[in-house]
LOSE-319722 format. One record per residue: x, y, z of N, C-alpha, C, O in turn; residue in one letter. Coordinates in steps of 0.05 Angstrom, whole numbers, plus 5000, padded with zeros to 4 digits. Last residue first. Layout:
LOSE-319722
XYZXYZXYZXYZA;...
This chain:
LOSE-319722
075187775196077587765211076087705237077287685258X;071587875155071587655171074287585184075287365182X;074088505139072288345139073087985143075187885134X;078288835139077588705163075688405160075788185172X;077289205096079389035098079388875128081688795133X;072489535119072289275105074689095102074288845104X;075089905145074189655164073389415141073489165145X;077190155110079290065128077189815141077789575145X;072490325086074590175065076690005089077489775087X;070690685121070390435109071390255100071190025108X;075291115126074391005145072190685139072490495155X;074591235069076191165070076291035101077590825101X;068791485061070591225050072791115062072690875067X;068791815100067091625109067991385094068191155103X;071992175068073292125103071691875107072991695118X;069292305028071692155029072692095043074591935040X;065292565054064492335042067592205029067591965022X;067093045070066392815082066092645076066492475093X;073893195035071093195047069793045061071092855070X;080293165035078093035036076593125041077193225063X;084093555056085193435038082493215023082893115001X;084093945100081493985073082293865045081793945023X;085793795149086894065123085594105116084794345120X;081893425173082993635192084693955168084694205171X;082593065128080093235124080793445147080193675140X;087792865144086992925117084593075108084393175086X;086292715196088392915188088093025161088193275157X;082792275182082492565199083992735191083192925177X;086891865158084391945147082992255162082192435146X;090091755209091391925183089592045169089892285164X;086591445238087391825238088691895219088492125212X;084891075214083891225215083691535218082391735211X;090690815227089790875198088091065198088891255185X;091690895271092191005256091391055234091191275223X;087190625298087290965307089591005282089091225271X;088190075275085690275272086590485281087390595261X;092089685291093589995265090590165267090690395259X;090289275320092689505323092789675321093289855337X;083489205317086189155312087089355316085989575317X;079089245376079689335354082689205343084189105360X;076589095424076588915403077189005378076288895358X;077189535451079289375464078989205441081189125434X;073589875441076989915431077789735441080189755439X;069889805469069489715446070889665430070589515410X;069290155515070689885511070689795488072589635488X;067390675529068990665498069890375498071290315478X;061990945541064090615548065390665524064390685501X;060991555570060291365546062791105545065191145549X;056791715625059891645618059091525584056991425578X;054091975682053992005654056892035647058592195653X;053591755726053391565707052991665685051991535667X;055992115764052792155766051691895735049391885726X;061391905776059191925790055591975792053791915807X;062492145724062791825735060391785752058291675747X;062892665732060692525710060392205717058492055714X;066292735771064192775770062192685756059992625765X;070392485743068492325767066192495776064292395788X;072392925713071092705705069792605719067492585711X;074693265757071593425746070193135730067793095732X;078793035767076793025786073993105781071893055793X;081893035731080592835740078392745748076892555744X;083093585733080593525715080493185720078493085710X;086193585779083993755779081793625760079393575767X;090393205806088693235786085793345778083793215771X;091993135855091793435844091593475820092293685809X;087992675900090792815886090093075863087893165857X;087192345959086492615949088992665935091192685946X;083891835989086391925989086092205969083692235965X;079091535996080091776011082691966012083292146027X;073191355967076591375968077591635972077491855960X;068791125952069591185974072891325981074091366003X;068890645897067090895918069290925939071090765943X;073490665841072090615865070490805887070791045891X;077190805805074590755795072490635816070390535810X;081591255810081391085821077690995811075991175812X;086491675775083791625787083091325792083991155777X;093191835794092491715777088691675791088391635815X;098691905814097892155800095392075783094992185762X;102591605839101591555817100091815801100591885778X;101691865896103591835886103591715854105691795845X;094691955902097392115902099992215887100692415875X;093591415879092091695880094991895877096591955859X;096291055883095291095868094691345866095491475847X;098291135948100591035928099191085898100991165883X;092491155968094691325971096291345951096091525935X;091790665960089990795946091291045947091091185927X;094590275991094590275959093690445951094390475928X;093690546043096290516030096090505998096990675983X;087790376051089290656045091690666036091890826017X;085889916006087289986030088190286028089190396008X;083389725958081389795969083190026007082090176022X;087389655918085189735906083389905938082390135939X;090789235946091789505935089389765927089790005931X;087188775961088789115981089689245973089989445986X;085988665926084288655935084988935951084089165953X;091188445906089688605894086888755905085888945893X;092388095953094288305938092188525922091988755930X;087987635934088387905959090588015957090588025982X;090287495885087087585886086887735911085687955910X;094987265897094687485887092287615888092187855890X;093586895940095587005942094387285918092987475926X;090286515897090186655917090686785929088686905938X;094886355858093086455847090886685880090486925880X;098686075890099386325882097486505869097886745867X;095785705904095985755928097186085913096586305924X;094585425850092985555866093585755888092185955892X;100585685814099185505832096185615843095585855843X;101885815749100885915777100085725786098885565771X;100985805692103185665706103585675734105485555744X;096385955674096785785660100585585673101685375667X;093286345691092586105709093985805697093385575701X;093987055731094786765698094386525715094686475739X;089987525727092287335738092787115725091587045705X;091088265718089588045708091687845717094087885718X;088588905719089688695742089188455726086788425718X;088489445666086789185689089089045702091489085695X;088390045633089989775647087889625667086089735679X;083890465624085990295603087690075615088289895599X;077790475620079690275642082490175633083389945632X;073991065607075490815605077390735626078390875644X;069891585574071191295600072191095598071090915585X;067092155549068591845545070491785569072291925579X;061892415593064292465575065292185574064692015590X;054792665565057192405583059492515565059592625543X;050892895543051893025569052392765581051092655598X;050792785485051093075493051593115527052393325537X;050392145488053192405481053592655485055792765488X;044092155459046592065483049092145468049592185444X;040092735459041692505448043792375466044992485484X;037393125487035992815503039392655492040792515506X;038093585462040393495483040093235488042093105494X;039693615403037993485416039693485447041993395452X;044293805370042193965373040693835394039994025409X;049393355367046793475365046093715371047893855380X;054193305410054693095372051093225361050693135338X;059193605450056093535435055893395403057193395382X;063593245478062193305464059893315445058993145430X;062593505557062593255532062393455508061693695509X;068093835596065193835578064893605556066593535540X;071693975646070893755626067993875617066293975631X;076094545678074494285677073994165654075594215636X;080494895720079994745694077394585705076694525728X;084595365753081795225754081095125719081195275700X;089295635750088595465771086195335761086595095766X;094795755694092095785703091395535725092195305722X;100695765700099195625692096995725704097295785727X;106195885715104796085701101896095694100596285686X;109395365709109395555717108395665709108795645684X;106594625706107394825695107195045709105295045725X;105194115728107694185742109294505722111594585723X;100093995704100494005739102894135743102994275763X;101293995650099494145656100294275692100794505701X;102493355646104493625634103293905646105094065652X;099693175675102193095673104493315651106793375645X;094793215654095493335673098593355681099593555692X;093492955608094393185599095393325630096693535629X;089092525631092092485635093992725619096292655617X;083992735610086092785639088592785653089792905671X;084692925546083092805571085592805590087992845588X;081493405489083993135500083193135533081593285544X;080693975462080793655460082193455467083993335454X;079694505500081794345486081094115485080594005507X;078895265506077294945502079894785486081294875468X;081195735504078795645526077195385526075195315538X;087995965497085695765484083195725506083995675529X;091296125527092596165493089396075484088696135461X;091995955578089396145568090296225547090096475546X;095795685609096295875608094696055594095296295594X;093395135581093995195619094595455614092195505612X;094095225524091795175538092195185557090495355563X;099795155527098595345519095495465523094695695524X;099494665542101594955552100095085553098895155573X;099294335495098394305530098194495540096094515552X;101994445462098394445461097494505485095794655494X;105894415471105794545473102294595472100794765482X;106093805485106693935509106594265508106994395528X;105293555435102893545453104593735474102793905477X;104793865375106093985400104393935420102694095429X;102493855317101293655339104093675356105793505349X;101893985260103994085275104093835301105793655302X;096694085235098493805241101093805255102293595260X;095294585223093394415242095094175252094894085275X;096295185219098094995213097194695241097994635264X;092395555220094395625197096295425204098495485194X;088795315268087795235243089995325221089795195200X;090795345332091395175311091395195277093195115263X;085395405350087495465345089995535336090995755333X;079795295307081295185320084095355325085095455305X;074695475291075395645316077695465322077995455347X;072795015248072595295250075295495265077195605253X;074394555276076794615265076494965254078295125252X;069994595305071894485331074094665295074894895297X;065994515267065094695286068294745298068894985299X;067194035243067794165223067194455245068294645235X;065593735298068593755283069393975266071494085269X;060593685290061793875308064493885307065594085317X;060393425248058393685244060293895275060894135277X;062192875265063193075241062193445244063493645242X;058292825305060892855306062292965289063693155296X;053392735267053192915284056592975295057293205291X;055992235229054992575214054992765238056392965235X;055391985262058191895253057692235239059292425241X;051091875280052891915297055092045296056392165313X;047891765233047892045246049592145273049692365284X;051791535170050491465210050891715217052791865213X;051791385115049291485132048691535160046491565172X;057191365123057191665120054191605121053291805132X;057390755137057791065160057091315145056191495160X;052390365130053890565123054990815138053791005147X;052689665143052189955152054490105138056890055135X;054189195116051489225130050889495136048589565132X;059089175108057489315084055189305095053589445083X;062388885137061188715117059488835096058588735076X;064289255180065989085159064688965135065988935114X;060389525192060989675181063789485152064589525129X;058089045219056489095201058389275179058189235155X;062289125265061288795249060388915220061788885200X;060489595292063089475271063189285254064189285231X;055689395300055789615294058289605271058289605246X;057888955346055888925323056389125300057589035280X;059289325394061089035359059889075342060389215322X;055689595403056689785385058989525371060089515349X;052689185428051789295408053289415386052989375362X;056689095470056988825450055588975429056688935407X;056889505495058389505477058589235472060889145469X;051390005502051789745507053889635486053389645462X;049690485488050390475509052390145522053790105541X;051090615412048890445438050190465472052590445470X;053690855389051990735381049990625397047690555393X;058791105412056691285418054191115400052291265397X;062490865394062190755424059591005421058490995443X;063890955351063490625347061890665377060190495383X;065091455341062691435330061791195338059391145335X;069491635372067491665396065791535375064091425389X;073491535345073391315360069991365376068691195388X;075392105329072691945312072091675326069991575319X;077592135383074992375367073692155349071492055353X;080891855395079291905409077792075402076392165420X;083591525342083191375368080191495379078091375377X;084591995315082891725301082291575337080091575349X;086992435343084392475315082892215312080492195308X;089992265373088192345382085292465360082992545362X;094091965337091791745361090891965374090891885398X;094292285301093592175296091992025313089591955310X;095693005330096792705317093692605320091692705330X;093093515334093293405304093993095305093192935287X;089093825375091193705381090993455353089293275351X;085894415384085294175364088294015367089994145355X;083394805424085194715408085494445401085094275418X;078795405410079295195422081995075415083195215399X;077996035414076395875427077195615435076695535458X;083096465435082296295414079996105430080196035453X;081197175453082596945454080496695436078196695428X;077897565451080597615443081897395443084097395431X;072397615459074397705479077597705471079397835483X;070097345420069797655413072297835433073498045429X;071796875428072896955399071997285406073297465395X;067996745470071396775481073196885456075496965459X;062996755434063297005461066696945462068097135455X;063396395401062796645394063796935416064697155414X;063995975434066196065424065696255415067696405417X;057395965457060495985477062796135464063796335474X;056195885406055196135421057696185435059396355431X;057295415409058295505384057195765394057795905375X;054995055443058395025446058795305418061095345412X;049695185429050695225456053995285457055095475468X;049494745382049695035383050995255410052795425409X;050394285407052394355391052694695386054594845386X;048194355472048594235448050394365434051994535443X;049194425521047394245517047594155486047293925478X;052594875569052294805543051494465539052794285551X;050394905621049695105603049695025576047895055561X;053894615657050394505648049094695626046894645616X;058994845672058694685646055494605633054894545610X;057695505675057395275686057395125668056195175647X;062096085697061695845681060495615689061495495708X;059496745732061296425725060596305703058796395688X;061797265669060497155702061096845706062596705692X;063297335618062497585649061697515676061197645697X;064397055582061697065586061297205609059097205620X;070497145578068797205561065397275572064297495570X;072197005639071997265619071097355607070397595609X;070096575638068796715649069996935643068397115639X;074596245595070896205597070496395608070396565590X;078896345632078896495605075696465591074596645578X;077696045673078396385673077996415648075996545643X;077395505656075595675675075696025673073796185673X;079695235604080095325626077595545634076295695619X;076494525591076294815589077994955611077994845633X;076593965557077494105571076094365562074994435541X;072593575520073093795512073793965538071994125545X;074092875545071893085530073293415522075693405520X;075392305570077192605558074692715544073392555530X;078291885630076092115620076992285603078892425610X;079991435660081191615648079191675642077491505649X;082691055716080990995697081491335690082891475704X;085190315747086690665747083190655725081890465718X;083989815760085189895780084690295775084090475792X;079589245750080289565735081689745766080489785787X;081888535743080688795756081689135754083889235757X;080288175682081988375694080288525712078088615706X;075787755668078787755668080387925683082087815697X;070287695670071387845685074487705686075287565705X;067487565603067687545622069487765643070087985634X;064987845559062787785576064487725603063587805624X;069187985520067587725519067187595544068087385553X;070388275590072388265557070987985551071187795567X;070088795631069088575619070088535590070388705572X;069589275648071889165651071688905637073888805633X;064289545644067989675634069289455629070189425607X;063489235685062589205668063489285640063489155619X;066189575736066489265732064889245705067189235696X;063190095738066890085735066589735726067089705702X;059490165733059090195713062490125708063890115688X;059190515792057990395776059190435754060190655749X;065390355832063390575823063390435795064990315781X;066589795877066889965854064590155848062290135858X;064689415905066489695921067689865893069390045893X;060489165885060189275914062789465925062889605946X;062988905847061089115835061189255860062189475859X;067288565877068388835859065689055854065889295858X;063188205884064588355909065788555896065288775906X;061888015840060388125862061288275874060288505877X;066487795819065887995803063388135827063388385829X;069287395837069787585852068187755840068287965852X;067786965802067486855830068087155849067587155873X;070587125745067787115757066887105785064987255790X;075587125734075087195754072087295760071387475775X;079086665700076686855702075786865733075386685749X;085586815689084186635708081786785706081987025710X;089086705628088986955653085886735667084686555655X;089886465579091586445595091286585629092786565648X;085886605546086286275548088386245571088586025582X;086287135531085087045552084386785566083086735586X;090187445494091087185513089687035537090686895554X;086787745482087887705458089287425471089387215457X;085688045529083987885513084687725488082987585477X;090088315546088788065557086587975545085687765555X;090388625509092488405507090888335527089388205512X;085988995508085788855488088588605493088488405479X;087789215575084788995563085888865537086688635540X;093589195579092189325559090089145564090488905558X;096189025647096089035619093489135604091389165617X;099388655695097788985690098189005673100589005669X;099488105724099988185704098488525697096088535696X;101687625759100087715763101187915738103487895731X;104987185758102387105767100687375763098287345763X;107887085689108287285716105587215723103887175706X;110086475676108486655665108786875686110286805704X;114786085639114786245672113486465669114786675662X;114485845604113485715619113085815640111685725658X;116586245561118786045579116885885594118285705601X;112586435542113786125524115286005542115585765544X;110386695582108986565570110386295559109786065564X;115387055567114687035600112686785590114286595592X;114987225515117787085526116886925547117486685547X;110387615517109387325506112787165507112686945497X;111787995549109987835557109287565553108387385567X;116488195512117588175539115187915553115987715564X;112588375472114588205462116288035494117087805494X;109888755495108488525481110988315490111188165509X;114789195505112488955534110888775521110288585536X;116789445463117789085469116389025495116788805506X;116690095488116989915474117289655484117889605507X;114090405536113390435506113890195495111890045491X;118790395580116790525579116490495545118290565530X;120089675594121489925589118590175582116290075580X;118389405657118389325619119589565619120189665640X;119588855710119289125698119489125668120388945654X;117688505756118388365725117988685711115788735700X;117388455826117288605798117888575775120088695775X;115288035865117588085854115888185827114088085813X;113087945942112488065907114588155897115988305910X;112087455985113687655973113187635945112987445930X;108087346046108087416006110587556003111187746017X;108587196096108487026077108287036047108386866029X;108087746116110287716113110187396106112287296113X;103888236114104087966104105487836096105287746073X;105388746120103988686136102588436131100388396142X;111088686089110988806123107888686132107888526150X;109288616042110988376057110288446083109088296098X;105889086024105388956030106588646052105388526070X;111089406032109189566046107989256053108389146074X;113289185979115089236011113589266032114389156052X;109889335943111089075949112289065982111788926001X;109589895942107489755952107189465959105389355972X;115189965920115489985955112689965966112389995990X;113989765876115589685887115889715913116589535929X;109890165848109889885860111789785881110889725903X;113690595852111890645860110090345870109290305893X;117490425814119190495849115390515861115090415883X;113790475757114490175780115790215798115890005810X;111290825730110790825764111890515774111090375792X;112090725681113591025690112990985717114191145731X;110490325661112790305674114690565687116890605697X;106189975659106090225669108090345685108190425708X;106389375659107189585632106589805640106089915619X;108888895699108189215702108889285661110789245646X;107988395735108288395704107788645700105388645693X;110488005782108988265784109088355749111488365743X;110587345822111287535806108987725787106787645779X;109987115892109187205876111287425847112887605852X;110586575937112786875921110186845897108986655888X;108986475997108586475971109586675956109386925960X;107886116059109586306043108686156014107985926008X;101186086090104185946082105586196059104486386048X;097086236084097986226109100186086103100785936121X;095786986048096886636052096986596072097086776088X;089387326071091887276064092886986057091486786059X;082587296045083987186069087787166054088387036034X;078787736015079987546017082187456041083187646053X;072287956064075588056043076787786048076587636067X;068087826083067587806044070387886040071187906016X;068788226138067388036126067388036088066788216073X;075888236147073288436145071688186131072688006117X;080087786177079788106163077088156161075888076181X;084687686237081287676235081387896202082488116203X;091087486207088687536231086787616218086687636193X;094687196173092787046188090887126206089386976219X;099687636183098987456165096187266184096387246208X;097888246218100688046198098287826193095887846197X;099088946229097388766224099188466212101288476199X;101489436242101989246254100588916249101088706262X;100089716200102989596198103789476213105989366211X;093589656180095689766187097889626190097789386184X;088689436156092089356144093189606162093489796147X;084389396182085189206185088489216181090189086193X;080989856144081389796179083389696191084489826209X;079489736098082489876100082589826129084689756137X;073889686083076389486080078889436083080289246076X;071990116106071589926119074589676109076389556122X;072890486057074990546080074290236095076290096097X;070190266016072990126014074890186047076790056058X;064789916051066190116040068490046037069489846047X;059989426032062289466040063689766032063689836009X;055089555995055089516019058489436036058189386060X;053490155961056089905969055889885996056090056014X;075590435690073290555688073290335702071190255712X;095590255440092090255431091290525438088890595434X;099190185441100389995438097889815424098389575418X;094890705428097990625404098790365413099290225393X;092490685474091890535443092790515431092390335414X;097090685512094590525518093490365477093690155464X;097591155496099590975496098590765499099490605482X;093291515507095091505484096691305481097391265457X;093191375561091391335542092191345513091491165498X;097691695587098091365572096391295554097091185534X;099292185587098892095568098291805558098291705535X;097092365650098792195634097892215605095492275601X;
């Protein structure tokens, strides 16, 4: 998908999950025995409403609605659909004024935080989520400390590679553990530049210059993202200087590396995501900037090269540094329930709805599969053909991830503003030290916001 893009223009066990799936087959109904610690269905009828901004998959909800009634025929779930892109703010906060909030809601972290006076904290489950989630997925998920939303889908983007056109060059396999640092990545391109093809491609708009390349300097500060507030905090008030941050310099350093060898480079702003895309699946290029949901254009092309994977990027020379071997993670949508016009009995009701979507083969099927989408949980058995998805969880898996949450407390217009600022040094309309102003200047206008 591209949502991540969309995501930030608007803007991640002692129970297994198979254990938790036992129970829902289709003969199963309302009120029998479930698994120890799983929430208990209604025992009375309860309508529930469904608040989707992921609106390219709502037939996809919809017949997990159906699925569900069948084997808990005291819930019925009604869909409140948005249009793809536009007016779901505006559609959310109607739902709100009328008094008729949707009980249950799939939305941007930063809008549930922005309305978190209204969504039910869901502390009282956050145990049981750490126990069927993959590490580091529930803490992701956290918005001023608390557990508002459960992280259903999750995304990864570092420096794609196609596989064939790497091992061409370098004559034998590819392993991503090879490259460690910045130099490493600059040998690599030396060798696929001698073979004839372009080393990398540089994808020009804006919410992938500002959002997810320079976005990496706020979240590569600390591992810990109340730290990297801070970080921001400071950058608003003049406490810190970016063009002194070696984060903020090591990223640059491999940028000015990345626009070297860029594809791209006799006409950088063009930004053809579907040709970018392309063109890279088909070996025009051996490295591309941008993350998984690129599959969606990628999966259903003719001609296309079979084998892809992920590499972080290096921001050093050092490998120890953090960043050189995690790729960026995130939880762009959550589950979140409203507590501001819901009954209890409806507030319940949805907390196992969710429970089963997340953890039942059916739901996870319907996600995986049919969604086209990663799942931030252990165990999961359903299998889809997101190749570089899949190479992300790898890194998931072994916990080398960098938390980009930090975006969730950002205003609106940041990836823009900031990318326009990229774009402008992406030509050579600015230097660095005018890129670092002007990325300043933006957060100071923030100041005590």
């Amino acid at each position: 998908m591209k949502n991540t893009a969309l995501v930030i223009c608007s803007a991640l066990l002692a129970t297994s999950l198979a254990a938790c799936s036992k129970n829902n087959s289709p003969s199963a109904s309302a009120g029998q025995t479930q698994e120890a610690g799983q929430t208990q269905p209604a025992a009375k009828e309860v309508k529930l409403t469904f608040f989707n901004t992921s609106a390219e998959v709502n037939s996809v909800f919809e017949d997990l609605f159906k699925k569900y009634h069948e084997l808990n025929p005291n819930v019925t779930i009604e869909l409140i659909p948005t249009p793809i892109g536009g007016a779901q703010l505006e559609k959310f906060q109607s739902l709100l004024a009328s008094g008729k909030p949707a009980n249950i809601a799939n939305l941007d972290p930063g809008t549930i935080l922005q309305y978190k006076d209204k969504f039910l904290n869901l502390d009282p489950e956050k145990a049981k989520y750490e126990q069927l989630a993959k590490p580091g997925a529930v803490d992701g998920a956290l918005l001023d400390g608390k557990f508002l939303g459960i992280p259903w889908t999750a995304q990864g983007y570092g420096l794609l590679y196609n596989k064939r056109v790497v091992e061409e060059a370098i004559g034998g396999t590819f392993d991503p553990g090879m490259v460690k640092t910045r130099d490493d990545l600059e040998a690599l391109f030396k060798k696929v530049e001698a073979a004839g093809k372009a080393p990398v491609m540089i994808h020009g708009a804006d919410w992938s210059l500002g959002a997810h390349y320079l976005g990496l300097t706020y979240s590569l500060q600390s591992k810990n993202v109340e730290d990297n507030r801070k970080f921001v905090e400071d950058l608003k008030n003049g406490k810190a200087a970016l063009s002194d941050n070696p984060q903020f310099n090591g990223l640059m350093d491999t940028f000015d590396l990345l626009k070297k060898y860029n594809a791209r480079k006799n006409d950088p702003l063009v930004a053809d995501y579907n040709k970018d895309s392309a063109d890279f699946a088909k070996g025009n290029a051996a490295f591309y900037f941008m993350g998984d949901w690129t599959w969606a254009v990628i999966g259903t092309l003719e001609g296309r090269d079979k084998d892809f994977g992920i590499l972080p990027v290096p921001i050093s020379n050092n490998p120890a540094d953090f960043g050189n071997a995690q790729v960026a993670y995130s939880e762009p949508k959550l589950f979140a329930i409203d507590q501001s016009g819901s009954s209890p009995e409806q507030q319940a009701a949805a907390k196992a709805f969710i429970e089963w979507l997340v953890s039942s083969e059916q739901g996870q099927d319907a996600i995986v599969t049919k969604m086209g989408l990663s799942l931030p949980y252990k165990n999961v058995k359903a299998k889809g053909t997101n190749i570089i998805s899949d190479a992300v969880s790898k890194y998931v898996d072994q916990g080398q991830v960098i938390n980009i949450g930090v975006i969730n407390y950002f205003p609106q217009d940041y990836w823009s503003k900031t990318g326009a600022s990229m774009q402008k040094y992406l030509v050579g309309k600015v230097d660095r030290k005018g890129l670092a102003d002007e990325v300043q200047n933006y957060w100071k206008s923030y100041a005590g916001k």
